[in-house]
C-alpha positions in Angstrom: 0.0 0.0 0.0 1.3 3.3 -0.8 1.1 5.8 1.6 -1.1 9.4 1.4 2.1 11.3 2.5 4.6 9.0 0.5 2.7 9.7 -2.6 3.3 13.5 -2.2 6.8 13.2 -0.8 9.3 11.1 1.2 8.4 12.0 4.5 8.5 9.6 7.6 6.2 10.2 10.5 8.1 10.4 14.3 5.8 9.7 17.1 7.6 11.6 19.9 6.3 9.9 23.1 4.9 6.6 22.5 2.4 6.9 25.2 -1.0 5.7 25.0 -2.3 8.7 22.3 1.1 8.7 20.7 1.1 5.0 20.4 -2.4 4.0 19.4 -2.5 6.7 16.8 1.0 6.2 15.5 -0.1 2.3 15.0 -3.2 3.2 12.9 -0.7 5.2 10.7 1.7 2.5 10.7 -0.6 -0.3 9.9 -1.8 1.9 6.8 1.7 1.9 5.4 3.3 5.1 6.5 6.9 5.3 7.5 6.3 6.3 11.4 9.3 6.0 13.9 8.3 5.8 17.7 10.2 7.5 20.5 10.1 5.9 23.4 12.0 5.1 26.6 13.3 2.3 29.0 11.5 -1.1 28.7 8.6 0.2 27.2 11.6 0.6 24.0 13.4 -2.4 24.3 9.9 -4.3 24.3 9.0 -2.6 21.0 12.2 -2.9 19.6 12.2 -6.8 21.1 8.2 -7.8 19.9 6.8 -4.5 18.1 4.1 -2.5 19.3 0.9 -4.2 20.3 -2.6 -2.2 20.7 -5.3 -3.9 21.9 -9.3 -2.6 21.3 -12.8 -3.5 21.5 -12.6 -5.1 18.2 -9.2 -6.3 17.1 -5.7 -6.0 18.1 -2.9 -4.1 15.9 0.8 -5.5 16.1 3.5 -3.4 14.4 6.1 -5.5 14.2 9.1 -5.1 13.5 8.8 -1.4 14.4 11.2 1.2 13.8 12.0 2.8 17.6 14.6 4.5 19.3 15.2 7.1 22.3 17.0 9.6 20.3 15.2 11.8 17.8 18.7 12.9 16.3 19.1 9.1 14.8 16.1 9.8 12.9 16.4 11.5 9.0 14.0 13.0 7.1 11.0 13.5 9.2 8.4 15.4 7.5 5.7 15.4 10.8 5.8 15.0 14.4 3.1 13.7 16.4 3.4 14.8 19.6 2.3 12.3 22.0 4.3 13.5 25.7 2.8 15.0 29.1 1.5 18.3 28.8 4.2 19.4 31.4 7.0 17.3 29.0 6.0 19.5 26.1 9.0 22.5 26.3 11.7 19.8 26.9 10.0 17.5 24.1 10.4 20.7 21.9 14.3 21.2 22.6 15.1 17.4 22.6 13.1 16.7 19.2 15.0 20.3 17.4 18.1 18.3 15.6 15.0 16.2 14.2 12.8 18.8 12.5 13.6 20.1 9.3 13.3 23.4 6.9 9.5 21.6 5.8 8.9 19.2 9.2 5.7 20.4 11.3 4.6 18.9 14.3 1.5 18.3 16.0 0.3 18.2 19.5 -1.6 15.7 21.1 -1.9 17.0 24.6 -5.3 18.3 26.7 -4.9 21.8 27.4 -4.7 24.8 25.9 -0.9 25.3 25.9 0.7 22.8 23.9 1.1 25.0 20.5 2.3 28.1 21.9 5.0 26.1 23.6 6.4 24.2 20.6 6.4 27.8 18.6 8.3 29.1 21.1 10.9 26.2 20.8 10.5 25.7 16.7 9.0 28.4 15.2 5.5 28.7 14.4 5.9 28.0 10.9 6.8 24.1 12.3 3.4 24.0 14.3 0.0 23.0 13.7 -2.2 23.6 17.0 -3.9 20.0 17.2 -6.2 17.7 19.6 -7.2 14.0 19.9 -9.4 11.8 21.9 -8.6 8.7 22.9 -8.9 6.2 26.0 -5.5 4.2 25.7 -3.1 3.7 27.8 0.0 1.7 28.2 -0.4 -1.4 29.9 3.0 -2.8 29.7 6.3 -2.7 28.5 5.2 -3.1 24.0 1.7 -2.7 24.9 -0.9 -0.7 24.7 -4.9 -0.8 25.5 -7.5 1.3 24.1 -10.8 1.1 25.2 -14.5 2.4 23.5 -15.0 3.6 20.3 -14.5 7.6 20.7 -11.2 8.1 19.1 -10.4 10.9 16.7 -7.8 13.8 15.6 -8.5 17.3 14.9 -5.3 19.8 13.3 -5.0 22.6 11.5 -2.8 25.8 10.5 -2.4 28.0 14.0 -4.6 30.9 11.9 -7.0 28.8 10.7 -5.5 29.5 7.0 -5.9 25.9 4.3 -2.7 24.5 4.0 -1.2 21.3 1.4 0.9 20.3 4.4 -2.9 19.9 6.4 -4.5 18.2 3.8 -1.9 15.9 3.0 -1.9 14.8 6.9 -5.4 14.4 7.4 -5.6 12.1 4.2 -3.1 9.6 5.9 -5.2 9.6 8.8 -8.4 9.0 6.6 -6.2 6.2 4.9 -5.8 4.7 8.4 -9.2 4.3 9.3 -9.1 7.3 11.7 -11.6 10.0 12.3 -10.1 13.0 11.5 -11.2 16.6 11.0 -9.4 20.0 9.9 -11.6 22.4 12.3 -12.6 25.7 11.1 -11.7 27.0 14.3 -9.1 25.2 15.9 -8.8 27.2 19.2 -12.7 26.5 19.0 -11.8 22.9 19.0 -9.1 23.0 21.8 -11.4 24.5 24.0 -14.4 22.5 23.6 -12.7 19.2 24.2 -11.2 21.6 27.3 -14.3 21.8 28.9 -14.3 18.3 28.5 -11.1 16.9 30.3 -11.0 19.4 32.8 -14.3 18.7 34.4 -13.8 14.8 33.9 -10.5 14.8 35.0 -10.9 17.0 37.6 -14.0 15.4 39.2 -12.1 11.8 38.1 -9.3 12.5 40.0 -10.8 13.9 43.4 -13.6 11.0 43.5 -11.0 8.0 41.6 -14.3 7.3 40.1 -15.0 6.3 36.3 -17.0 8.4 33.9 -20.0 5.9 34.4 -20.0 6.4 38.5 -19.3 10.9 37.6 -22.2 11.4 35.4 -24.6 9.2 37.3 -24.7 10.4 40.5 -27.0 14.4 40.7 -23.9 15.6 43.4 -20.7 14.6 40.8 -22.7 15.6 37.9 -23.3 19.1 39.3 -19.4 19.1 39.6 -19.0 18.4 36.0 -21.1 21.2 34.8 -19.7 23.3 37.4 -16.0 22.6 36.0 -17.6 23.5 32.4 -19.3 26.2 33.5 -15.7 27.8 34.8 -13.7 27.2 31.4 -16.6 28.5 29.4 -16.3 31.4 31.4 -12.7 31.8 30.7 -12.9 30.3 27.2 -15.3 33.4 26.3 -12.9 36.0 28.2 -10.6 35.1 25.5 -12.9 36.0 23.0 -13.0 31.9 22.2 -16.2 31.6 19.9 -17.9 28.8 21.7 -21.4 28.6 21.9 -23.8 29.3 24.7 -25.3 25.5 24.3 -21.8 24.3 24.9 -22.4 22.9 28.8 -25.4 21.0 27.8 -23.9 19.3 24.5 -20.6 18.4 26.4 -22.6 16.7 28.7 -24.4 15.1 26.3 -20.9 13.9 25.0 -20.1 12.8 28.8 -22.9 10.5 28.5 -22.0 8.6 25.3 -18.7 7.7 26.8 -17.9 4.3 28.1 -18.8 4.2 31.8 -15.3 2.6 32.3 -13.5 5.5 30.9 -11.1 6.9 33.5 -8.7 10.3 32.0 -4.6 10.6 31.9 -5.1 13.0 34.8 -7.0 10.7 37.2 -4.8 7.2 36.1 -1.4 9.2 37.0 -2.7 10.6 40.3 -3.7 7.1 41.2 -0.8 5.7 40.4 1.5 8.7 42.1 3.2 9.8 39.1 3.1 13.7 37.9 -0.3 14.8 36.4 -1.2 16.9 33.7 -3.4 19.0 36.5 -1.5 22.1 36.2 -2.6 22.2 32.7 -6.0 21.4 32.8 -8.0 22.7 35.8 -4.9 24.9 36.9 -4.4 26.6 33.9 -8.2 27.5 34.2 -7.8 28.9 38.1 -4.7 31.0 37.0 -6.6 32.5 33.9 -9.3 33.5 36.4 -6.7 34.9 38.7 -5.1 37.2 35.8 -8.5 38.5 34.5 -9.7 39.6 38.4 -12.2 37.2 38.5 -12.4 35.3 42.4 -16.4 33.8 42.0 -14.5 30.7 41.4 -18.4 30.5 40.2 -20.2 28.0 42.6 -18.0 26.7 45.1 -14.5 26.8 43.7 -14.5 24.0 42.1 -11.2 23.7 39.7 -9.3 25.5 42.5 -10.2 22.8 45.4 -9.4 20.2 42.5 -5.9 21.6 42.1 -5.3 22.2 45.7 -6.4 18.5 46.7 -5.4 16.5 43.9 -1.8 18.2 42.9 -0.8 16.6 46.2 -2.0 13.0 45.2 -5.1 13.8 46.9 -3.3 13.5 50.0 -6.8 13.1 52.7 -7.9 10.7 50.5 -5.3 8.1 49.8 -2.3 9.1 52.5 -3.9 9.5 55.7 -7.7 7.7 55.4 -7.6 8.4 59.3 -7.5 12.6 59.0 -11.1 13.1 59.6 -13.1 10.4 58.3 -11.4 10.2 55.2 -13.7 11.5 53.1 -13.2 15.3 53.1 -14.4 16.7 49.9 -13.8 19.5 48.1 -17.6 20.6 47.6 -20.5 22.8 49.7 -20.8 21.1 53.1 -24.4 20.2 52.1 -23.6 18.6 49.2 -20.7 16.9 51.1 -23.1 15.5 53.7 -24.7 13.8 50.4 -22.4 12.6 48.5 -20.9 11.3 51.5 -24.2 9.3 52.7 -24.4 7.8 49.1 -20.7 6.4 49.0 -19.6 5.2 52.2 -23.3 3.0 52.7 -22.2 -0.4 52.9 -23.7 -1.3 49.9 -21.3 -4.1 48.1 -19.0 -1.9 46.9 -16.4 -0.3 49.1 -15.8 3.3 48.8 -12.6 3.0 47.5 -14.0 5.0 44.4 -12.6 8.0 46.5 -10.1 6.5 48.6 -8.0 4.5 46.1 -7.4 1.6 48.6 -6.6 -1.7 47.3 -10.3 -4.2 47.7 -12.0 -3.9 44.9 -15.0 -6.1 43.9 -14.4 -8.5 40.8 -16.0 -8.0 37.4 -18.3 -11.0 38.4 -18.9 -9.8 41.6 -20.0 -6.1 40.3 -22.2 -7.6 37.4 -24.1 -9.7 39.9 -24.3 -6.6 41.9 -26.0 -4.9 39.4 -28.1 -7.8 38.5 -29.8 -8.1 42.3 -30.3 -4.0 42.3 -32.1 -4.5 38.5 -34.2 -7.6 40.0 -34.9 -5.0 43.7 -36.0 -2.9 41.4 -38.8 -4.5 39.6 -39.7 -6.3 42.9 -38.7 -9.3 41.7 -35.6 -9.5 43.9 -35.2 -9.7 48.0 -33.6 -7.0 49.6 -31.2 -6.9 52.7 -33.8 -5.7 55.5 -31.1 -4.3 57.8 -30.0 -1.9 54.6 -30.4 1.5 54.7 -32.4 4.1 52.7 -29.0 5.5 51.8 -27.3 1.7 50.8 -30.4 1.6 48.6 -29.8 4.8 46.7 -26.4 4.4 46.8 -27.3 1.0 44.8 -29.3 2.2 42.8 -26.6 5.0 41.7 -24.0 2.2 40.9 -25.7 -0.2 39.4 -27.0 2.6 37.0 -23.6 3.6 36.4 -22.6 -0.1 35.6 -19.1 0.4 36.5 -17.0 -2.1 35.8 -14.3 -2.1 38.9 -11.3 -2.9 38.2 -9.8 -5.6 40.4 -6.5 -3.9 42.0 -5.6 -0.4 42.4 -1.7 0.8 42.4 -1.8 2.3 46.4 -0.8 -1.3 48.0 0.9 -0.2 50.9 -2.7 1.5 52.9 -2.4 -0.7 56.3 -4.5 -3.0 57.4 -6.0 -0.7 59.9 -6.3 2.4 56.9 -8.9 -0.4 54.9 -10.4 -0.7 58.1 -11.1 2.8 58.5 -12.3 3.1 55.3 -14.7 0.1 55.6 -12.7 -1.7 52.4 -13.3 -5.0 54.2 -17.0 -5.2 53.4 -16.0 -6.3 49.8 -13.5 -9.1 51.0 
């Protein structure tokens, strides 16, 4: 198969930062014929290098092998494009480190949430080298070669940095077609990179306070109010900046929010977990320190980006690092709605409230599905319920079992004590 880009040029494709974006997209491309290169690190490189590239999805499984990888962008001649595929908080060094790679006619284009990404590569490149670009994916890597992808809401969006048609844009977005993958040159690309804004910061944000799942985040009336509360604050700032998005934007994200798969889980929330730097500086702090610089201090409702980035920049400390401070369950929302979301989470209803906690005891698959199967029979009244439950293990049920949340069998926080899963009532799901 001839490639879309080969046909107009000899160009090879460098996926800087074979991550879980970097590497599922990079894969399509590769699978279609193009000449990609992957960057990559440690054993995650030697595994490609070793076995290729494996990508697991819903439907099939891609395997690039042998692939062409390496840690040094330097090694690598003639690269005509640069998917960028790193950390938003990687991006600056990722610009310097990739420079002896990008050519007189290379462009490269970000993958990252946030709003920065561009600007930051342009200061590094030149803005003539940079397309301001966005993607959605959930994949992640799973292991050393391998990565996971999960539901079916993948895409790309690029374009010129003013909007302007370009050959170079075309060109790119006909490999991607090529590849099978949904790809779109916006109109508006700042547009673009805001709206899917609004998206990750209020999933993410709420995500990584709550170490719940989309499924568990939209379902429940206290975490969805969060969500639109989160929107409601970027759209605010989005429209400062003169960003044209438009007034039904809160409403249709949400609408978006509740197409996903209810097992999606954000970058953001996944690194927290698992104690490794976040992107949260990016995403709900670059939305507090836009406030700050315009004067604004509603914070609109409560507050709710800046309590994100205050608890969760520090691993959500009272929620995974000292269970015992409190009750454990301190969250960053009116005391009302606290009292709420608190009564509907730590009921004793199966599943152990480790959604917010991160401890280790999580219910199996099996385990949740027949869960959700006795709440569905209650329900209709053809079940029996537990007469010593409560009204608020019942609505707490009910909320779950809606959500149907697959939970996932092991969280990365194995060292809580015995007496920590105590506290947090973890043992209920033993």
């Amino acid at each position: 198969m001839q490639s879309a880009l080969v046909q107009a040029a000899a160009v090879r494709i460098m996926v800087f930062g074979t991550g879980g974006a970097g590497g599922y997209f990079g894969a399509q491309l590769a699978r279609a014929g193009e000449d990609v290169v992957f960057v990559a690190r440690g054993e995650h490189l030697r595994a490609i290098r070793a076995s290729g590239l494996r990508v697991e999805t819903s439907s099939d499984e891609i395997l690039i092998s042998p692939a062409q990888a390496t840690d040094d962008p330097a090694e690598v001649a003639g690269v005509g494009v640069v998917l960028v595929g790193v950390k938003a908080w990687q991006v600056a060094e990722a610009a310097r480190t990739m420079q002896p790679a990008v050519g007189p006619e290379s462009f490269v284009v970000p993958l990252q949430n946030g709003v920065d990404a561009a600007s930051e590569l342009a200061a590094v490149l030149g803005p003539e080298h940079v397309l301001a670009g966005l993607c959605g994916t959930f994949s992640w890597v799973i292991a050393p070669g391998r990565i996971r992808s999960v539901g079916a809401a993948n895409f790309i969006k690029f374009a010129e940095l003013d909007n302007r048609p370009s050959d170079r844009v075309v060109r790119l977005r006909e490999a991607f077609r090529k590849a099978g993958v949904v790809v779109e040159i916006p109109s508006d690309v700042h547009k673009a990179l805001w709206e899917k804004f609004l998206t990750v910061t209020a999933v993410g944000g709420v995500g990584a306070v709550t170490r719940a799942a989309i499924g568990a985040t939209r379902a429940m009336p206290e975490t969805r109010r969060l969500l639109e509360q989160c929107m409601q604050e970027a759209f605010a700032v989005a429209r400062s900046r003169e960003v044209a998005l438009a007034d039904t934007i809160v409403a249709e994200t949400m609408t978006f929010i509740d197409s996903l798969a209810a097992d999606g889980t954000t970058s953001l929330q996944r690194d927290i977990v698992d104690g490794k730097p976040s992107e949260l500086e990016y995403w709900n702090g670059a939305v507090v320190r836009a406030e700050t610089r315009r004067g604004d201090h509603r914070r609109a409702a409560c507050g709710t980006i800046d309590d994100f980035v205050r608890s969760a920049s520090e691993r959500n400390r009272k929620f995974v690092d000292s269970p015992l401070e409190g009750d454990g369950f301190e969250l960053p929302v009116p005391r009302v709605m606290q009292a709420r979301l608190k009564a509907k989470i730590i009921a004793k209803f199966g599943m152990p409230p480790s959604i917010i906690c991160g401890c280790r005891r999580w219910p199996s698959a099996q385990a949740q599905s027949e869960k959700s199967r006795n709440q569905t029979q209650i329900a209709r009244g053809t079940g029996s319920s537990n007469p010593s439950a409560s009204s608020g293990e019942s609505v707490a049920n009910s909320i779950l079992a809606k959500a149907a949340l697959p939970m996932r069998a092991g969280s990365s926080h194995q060292s809580l004590s015995d007496q920590r899963l105590r506290a947090c009532e973890c043992r209920s799901a033993s």
